[in-house]
C-alpha positions in Angstrom: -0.9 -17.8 15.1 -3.2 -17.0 18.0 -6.2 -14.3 17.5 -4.8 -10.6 17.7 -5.6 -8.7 20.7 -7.3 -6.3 18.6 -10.1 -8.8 16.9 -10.5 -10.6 20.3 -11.6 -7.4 22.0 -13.6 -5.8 19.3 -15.4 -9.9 19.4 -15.6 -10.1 23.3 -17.4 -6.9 22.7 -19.6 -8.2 20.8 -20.5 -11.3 22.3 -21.1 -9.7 25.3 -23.6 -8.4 24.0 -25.5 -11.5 22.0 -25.1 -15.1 22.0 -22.8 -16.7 19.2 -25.6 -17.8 17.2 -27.7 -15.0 17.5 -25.0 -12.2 16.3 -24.0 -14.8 13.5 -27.6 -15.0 12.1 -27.3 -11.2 12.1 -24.8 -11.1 10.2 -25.4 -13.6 7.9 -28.9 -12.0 7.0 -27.0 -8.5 6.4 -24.6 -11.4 4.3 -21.4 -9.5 6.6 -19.7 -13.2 6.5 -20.2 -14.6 3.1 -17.1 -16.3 2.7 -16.8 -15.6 -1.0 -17.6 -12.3 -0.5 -15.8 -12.0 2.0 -12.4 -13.7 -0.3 -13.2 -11.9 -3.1 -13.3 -8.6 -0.6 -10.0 -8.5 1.2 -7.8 -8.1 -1.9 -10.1 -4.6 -2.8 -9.1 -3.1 0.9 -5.7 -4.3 0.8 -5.6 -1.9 -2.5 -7.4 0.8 -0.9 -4.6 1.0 2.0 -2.3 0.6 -0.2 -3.3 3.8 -2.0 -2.9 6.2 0.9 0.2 8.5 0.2 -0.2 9.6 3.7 0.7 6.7 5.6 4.3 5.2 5.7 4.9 1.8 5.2 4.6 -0.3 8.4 1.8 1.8 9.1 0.0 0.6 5.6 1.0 -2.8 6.6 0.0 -2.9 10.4 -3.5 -1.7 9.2 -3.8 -4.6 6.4 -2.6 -6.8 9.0 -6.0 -6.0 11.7 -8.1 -6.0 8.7 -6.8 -9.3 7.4 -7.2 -10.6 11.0 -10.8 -9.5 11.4 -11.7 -10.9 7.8 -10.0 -14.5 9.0 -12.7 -14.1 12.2 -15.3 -13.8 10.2 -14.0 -16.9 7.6 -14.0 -19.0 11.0 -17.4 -17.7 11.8 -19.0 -18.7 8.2 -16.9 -22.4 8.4 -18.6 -23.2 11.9 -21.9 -22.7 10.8 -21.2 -24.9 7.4 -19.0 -27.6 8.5 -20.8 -28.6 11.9 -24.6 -28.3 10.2 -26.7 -31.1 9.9 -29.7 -31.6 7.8 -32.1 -30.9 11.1 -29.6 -28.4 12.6 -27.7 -25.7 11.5 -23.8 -25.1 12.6 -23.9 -22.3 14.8 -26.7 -24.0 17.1 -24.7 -26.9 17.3 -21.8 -25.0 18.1 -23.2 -23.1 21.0 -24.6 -25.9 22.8 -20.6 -27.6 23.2 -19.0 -27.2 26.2 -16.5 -23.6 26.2 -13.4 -25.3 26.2 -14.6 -27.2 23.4 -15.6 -24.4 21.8 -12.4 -22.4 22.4 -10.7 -25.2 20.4 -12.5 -25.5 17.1 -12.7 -22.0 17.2 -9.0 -21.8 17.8 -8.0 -24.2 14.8 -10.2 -23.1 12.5 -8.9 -19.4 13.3 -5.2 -21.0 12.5 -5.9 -22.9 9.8 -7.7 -19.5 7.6 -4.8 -17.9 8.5 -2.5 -19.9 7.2 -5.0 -20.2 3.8 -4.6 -16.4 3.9 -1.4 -15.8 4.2 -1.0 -18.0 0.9 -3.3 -15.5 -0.9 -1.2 -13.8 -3.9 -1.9 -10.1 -2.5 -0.9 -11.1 0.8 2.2 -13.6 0.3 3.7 -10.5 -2.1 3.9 -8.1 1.5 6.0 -9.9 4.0 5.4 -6.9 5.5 1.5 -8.2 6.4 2.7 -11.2 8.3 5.3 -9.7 10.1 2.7 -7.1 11.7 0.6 -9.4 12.8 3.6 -10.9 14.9 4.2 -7.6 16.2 0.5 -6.5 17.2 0.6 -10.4 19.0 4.1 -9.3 21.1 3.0 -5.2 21.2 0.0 -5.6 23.1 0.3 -8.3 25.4 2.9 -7.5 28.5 6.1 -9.2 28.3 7.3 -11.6 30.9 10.0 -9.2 31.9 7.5 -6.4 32.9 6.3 -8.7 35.7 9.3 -9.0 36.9 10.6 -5.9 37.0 7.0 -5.1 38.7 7.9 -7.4 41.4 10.9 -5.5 42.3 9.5 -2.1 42.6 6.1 -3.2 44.1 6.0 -0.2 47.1 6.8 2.3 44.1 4.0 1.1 42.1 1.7 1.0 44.8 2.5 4.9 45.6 1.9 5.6 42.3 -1.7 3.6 41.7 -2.8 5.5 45.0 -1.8 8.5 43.9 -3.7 8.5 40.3 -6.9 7.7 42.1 -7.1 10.7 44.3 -9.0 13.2 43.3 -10.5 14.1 39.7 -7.9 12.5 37.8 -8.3 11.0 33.9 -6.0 8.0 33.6 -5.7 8.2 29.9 -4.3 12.0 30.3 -2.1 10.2 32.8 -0.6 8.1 30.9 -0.1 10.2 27.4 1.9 13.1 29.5 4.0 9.9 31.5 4.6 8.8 27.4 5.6 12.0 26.6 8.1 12.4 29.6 9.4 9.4 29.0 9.9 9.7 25.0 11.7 13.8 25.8 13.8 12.4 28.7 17.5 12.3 27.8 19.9 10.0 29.8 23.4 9.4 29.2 23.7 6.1 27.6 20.5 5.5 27.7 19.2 2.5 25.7 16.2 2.5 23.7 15.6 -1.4 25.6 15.2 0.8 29.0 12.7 3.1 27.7 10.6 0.7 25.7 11.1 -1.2 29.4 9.5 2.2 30.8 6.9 2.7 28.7 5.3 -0.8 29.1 5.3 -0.2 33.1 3.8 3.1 32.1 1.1 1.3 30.8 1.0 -1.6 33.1 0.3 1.3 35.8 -2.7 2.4 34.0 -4.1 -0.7 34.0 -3.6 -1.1 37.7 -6.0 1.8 37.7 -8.4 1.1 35.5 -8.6 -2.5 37.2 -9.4 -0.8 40.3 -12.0 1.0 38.2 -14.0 -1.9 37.0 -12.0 -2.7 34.0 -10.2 -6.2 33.3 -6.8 -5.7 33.8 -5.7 -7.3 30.1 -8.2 -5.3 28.7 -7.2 -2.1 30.2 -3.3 -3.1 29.3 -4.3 -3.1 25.9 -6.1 0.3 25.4 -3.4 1.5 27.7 -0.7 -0.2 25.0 -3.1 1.7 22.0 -2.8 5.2 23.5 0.7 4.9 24.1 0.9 3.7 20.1 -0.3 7.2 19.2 2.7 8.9 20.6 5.1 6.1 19.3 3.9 4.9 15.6 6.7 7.1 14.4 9.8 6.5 16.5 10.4 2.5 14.7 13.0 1.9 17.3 10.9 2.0 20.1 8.2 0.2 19.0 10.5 -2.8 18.1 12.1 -2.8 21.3 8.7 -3.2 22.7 7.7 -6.0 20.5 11.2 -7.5 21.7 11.1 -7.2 25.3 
């Protein structure tokens, strides 16, 4: 299972901002990736979700699910620096100085490999629930194949529409929750809920058009467009997996 879109984001972030081995040493002298501390942590927050009265189910479960994927991050993180150390060299020096696509592939299978450790973990293996978010945050945030394509076919539309949000004063983000809203009260007969989750997600594929033209990257801006739309949709369960279907 590939990173979520969620912890590649908040670490791009990050890193943008410091070298690997310079935000790692930072962390490990506030000790933020201990990896028994770390372990021994998860199954207290998992508990702590768990708790809240407020929150239904799949919500519980999608938030353990980013928090589990954030704590297997930072397992990777703490695993670099101890398994590529040498006795004149520590891990995370060693590490930078490869090549990125070397890099990108210990990273990757290490980033597999805690995951599947994790998902073993008592607290975790007990909530299906977990593992099955994960899969849906993976499919939710990333725009399906069959967005492109129906893109391709309404490309003058989509242009009209991309030209239009950029004149004059106008907030994409407002944009985009009133388009969610029209598009969640509007009734058609026969109507399947396949088409609007198919509406939505070229909703949101519009707003990153915008926000690409804006500065943003487009992947980027797909995603926070996907989270804003998740606001008006957590509750409506049909929806969101006909999203994560598409």
């Amino acid at each position: 299972m590939p990173l979520d879109p969620f912890t590649a984001h908040k670490r791009s972030k990050i890193f943008s901002k410091r070298k690997f081995a310079e935000e790692i040493t930072r962390r490990q002298d506030q000790h933020l990736i201990d990896a028994r501390k770390i372990i021994l942590g998860i199954p207290k927050v998992l508990a702590q979700i768990e708790r809240n009265k407020v929150l239904p189910t799949k919500e519980k479960a999608f938030r353990k699910a980013r928090f589990i994927s954030d704590q297997a991050a930072n397992l990777v993180d703490a695993r670099i620096d101890a398994e590529l150390k040498t006795a004149s060299k520590r891990g995370i020096d060693i590490f930078e100085a490869l090549p990125p696509l070397e890099k990108k592939a210990i990273w990757d299978e290490r980033y597999e490999d805690t995951m599947r450790g994790l998902s073993g973990h008592p607290i975790i293996a007990s909530d299906p629930l977990i593992m099955e978010q994960l899969k849906f945050i993976q499919s939710f945030f990333t725009m399906p194949n069959k967005i492109r394509e129906k893109r391709a076919k309404h490309v003058s539309i989509i242009r009209k529409v991309i030209e239009h949000s950029l004149s004059g004063n106008r907030n994409p983000s407002e944009g985009l929750l009133k388009e969610v809203d029209r598009l969640l009260a509007r009734i058609r007969q026969n109507e399947s809920m396949k088409v609007k989750a198919m509406d939505v997600c070229v909703a949101v594929s519009i707003y990153a058009d915008v926000m690409e033209r804006r500065g943003e990257s487009w992947p980027t801006a797909y995603r926070d467009g996907m989270k804003l739309a998740y606001l008006k949709i957590k509750k409506n369960q049909a929806l969101l997996d006909a999203i994560a279907s598409i």
